[in-house]
Backbone bond lengths (Angstrom), bond angles and torsions (degrees), N, CA, C in turn:
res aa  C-N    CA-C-N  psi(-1)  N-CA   C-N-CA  omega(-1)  CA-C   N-CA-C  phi
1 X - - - 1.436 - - 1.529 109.19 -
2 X 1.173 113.86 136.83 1.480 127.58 173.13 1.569 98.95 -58.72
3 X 1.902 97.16 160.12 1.503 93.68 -162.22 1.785 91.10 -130.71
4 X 1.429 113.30 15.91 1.610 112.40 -146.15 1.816 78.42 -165.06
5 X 1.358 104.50 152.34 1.370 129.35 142.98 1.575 123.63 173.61
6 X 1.131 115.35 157.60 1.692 119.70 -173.60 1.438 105.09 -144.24
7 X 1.569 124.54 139.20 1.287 143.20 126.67 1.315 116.43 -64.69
8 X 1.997 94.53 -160.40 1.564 115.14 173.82 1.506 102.36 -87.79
9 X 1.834 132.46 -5.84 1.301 111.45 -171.97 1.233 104.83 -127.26
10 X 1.869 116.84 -8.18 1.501 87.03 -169.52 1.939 90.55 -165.72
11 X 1.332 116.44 165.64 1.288 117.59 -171.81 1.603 109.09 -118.94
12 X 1.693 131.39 111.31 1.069 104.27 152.15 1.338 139.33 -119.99
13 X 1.206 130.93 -175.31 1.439 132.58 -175.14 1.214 110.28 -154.88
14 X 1.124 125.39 138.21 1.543 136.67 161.31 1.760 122.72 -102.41
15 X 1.263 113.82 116.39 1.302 117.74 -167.85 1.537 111.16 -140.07
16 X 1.657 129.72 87.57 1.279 123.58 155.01 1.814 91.01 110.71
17 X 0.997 110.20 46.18 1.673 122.86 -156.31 1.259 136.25 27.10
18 X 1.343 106.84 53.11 1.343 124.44 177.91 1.483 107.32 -122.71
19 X 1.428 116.47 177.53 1.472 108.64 -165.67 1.932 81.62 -145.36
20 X 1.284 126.32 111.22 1.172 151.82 174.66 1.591 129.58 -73.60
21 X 1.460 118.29 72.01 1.549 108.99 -144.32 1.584 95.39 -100.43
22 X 1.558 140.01 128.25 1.529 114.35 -176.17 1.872 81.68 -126.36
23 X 1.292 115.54 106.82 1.417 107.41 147.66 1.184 150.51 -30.34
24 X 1.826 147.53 71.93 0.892 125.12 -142.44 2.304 114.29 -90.78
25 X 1.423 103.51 15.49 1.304 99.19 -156.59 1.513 92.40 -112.33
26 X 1.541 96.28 158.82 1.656 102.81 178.33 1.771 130.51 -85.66
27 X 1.679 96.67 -23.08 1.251 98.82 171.62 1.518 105.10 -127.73
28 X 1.134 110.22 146.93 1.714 130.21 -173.32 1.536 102.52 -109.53
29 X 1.918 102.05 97.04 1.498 116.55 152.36 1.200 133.81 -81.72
30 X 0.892 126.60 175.42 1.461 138.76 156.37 1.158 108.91 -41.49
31 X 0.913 115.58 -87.81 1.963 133.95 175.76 1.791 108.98 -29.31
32 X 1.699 92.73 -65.43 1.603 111.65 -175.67 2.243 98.02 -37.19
33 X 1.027 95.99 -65.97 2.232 131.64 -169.34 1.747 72.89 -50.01
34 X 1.219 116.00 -82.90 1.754 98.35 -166.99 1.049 137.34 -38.30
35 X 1.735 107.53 -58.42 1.243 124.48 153.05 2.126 128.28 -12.88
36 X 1.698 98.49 -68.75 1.042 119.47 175.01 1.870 123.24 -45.25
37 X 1.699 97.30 -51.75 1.115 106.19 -172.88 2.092 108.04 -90.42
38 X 1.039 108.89 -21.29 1.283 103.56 160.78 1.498 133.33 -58.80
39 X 1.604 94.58 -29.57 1.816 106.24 174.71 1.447 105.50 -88.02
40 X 1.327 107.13 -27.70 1.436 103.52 -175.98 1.694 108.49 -54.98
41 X 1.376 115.50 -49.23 1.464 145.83 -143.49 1.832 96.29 -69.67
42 X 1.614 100.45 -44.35 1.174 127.46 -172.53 1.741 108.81 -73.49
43 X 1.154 106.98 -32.20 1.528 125.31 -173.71 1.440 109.29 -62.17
44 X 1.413 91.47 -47.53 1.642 110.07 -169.65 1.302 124.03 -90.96
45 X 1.263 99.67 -16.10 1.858 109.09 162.95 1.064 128.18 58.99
46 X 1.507 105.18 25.48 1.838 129.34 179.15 1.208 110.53 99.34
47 X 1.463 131.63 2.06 1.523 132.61 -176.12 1.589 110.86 -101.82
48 X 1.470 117.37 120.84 0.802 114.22 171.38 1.626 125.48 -65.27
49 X 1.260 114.53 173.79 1.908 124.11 -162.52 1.454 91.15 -138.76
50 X 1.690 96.04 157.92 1.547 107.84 121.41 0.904 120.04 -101.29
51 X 1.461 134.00 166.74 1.485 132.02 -142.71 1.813 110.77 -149.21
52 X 0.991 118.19 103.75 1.683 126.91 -179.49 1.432 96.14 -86.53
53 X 1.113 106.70 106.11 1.580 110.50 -176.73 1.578 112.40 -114.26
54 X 1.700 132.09 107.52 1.181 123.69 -154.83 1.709 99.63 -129.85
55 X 1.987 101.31 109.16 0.990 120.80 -140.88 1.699 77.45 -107.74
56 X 1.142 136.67 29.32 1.254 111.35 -175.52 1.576 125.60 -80.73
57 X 1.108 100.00 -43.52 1.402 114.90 172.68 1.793 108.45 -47.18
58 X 1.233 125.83 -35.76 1.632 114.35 -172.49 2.006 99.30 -79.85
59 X 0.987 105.01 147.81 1.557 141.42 -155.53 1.707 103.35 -115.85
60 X 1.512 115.51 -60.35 1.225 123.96 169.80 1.582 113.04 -144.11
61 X 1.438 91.42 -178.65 1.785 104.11 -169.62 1.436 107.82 -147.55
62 X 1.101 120.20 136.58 1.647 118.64 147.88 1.587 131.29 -64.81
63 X 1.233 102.60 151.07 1.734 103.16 -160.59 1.674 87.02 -64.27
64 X 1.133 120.50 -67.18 1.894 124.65 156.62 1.036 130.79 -3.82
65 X 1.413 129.00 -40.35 1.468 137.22 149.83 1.315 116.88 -83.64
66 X 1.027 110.91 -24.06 1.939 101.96 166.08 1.160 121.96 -54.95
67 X 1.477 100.53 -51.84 1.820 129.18 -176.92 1.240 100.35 -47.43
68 X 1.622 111.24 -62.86 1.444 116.56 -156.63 1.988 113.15 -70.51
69 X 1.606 103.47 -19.99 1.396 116.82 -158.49 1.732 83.34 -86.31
70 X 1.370 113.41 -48.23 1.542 108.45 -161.13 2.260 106.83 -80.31
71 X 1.617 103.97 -4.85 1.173 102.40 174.55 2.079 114.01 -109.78
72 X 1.367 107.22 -19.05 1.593 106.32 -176.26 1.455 92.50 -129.47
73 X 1.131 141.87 -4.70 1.391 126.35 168.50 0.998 133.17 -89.46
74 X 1.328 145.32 19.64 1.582 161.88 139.30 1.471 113.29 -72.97
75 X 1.382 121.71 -5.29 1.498 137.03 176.76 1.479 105.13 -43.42
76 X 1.208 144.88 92.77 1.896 145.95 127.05 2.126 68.88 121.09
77 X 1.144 127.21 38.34 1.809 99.27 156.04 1.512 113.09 -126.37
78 X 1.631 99.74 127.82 1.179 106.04 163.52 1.632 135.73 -48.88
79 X 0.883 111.96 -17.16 1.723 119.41 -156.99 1.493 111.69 179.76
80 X 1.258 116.83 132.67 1.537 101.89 172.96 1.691 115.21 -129.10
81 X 1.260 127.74 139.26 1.229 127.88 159.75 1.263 129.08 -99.90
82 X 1.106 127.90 134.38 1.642 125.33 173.75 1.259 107.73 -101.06
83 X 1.650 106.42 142.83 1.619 108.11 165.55 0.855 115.31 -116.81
84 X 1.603 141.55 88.21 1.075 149.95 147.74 1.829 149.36 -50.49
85 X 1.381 111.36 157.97 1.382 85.10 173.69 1.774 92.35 -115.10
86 X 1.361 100.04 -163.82 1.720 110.59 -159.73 1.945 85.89 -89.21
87 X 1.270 101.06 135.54 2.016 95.46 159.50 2.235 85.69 116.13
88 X 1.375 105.59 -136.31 1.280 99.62 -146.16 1.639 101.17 -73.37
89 X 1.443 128.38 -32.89 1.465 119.69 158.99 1.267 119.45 -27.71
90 X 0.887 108.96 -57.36 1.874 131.91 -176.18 1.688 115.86 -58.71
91 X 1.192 104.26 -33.36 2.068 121.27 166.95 0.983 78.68 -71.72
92 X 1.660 125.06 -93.85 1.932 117.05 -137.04 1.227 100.73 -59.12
93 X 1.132 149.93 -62.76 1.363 151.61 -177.06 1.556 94.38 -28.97
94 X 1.003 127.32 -77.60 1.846 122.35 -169.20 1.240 108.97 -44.37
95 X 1.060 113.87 -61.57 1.705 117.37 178.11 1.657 101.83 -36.37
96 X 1.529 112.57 -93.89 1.305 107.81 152.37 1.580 139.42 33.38
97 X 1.403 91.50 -89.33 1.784 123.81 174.52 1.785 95.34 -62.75
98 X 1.117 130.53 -52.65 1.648 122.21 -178.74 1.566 112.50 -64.75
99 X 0.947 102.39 -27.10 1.583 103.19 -174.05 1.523 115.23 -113.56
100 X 1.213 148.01 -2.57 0.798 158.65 139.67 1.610 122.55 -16.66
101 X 1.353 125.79 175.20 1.913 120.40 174.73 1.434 94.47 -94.56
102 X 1.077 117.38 133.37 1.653 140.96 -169.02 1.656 88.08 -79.64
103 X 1.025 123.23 -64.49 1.363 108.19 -163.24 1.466 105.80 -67.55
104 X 1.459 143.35 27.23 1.358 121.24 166.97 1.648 102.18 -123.71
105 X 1.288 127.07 111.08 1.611 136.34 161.43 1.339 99.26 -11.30
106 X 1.169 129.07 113.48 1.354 141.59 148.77 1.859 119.97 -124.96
107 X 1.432 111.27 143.76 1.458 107.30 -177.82 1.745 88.03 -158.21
108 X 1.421 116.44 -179.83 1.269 142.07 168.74 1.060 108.10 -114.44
109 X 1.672 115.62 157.04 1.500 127.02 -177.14 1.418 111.74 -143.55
110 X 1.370 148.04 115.20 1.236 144.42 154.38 1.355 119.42 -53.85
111 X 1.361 122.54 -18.05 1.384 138.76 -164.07 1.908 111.93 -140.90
112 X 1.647 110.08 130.04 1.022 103.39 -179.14 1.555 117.46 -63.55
113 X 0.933 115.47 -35.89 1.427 133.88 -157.36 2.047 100.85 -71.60
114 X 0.769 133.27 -50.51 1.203 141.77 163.05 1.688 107.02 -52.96
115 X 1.007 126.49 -71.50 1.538 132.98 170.39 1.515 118.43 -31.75
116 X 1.414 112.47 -41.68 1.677 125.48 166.95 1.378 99.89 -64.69
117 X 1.307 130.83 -79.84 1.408 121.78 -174.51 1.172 107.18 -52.87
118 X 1.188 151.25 -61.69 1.465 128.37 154.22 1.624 119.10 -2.29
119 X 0.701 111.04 -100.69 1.335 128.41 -165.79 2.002 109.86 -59.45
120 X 1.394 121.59 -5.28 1.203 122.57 -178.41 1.287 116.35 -63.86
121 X 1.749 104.11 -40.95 1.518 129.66 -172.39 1.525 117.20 -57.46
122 X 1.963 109.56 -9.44 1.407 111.59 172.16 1.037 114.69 -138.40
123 X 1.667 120.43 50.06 1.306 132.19 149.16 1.592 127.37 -82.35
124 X 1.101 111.33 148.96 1.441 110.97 170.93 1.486 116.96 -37.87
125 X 1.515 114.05 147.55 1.512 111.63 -174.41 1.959 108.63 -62.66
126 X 1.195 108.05 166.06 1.134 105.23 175.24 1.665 117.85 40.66
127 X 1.014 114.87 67.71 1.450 142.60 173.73 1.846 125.90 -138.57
């Protein structure tokens, strides 16, 4: 299994059974949100993650990619973390977090380091 991959919107990696997602685009479409989670889906090769997801870089979003992120983007993840910064990350993320699938661990993080221990607690055993 690949341990690395990148598009035009976003970079991931899996390291120590985690699944490492860093967004690289400023606005979050429809298209862009599909895009993302289709490679993700593909990345992971039917195995579920926890997921460090570092949304800082996006600026804005379409109501369309919200929809689609808060209805097909929880697909094979155990747990999710956001890395955010303080200000408009910090709005969509809340919204987000209320509407989201209740049964999958989700939180925000200002700090990577907190977000990893977060999210360690739902890795595969022996990892």
């Amino acid at each position: 299994m690949r341990q690395y991959y990148k598009n035009a919107y976003a970079e991931y990696r899996i390291e120590a059974g985690i699944l490492f997602l860093y967004y690289t685009t400023r606005c979050l479409s429809l298209h862009i949100a599909t895009k993302v989670v289709q490679d993700r889906l593909r990345f992971q090769i039917d195995t579920p993650y926890p997921i460090y997801c570092d949304v800082r870089e996006i600026i804005d979003s379409t109501k369309e990619a919200r929809d689609y992120l808060l209805q097909e983007g929880s697909v094979l993840t155990r747990a999710i973390a956001f890395r955010i910064d303080k200000g408009l990350t910090e709005g969509m993320l809340k919204f987000y977090l209320l509407h989201r699938e209740p049964h999958i661990a989700s939180r925000y993080f200002y700090e990577k380091d907190p977000a990893i221990a977060f999210l360690k607690k739902y890795r595969e055993p022996k990892q």
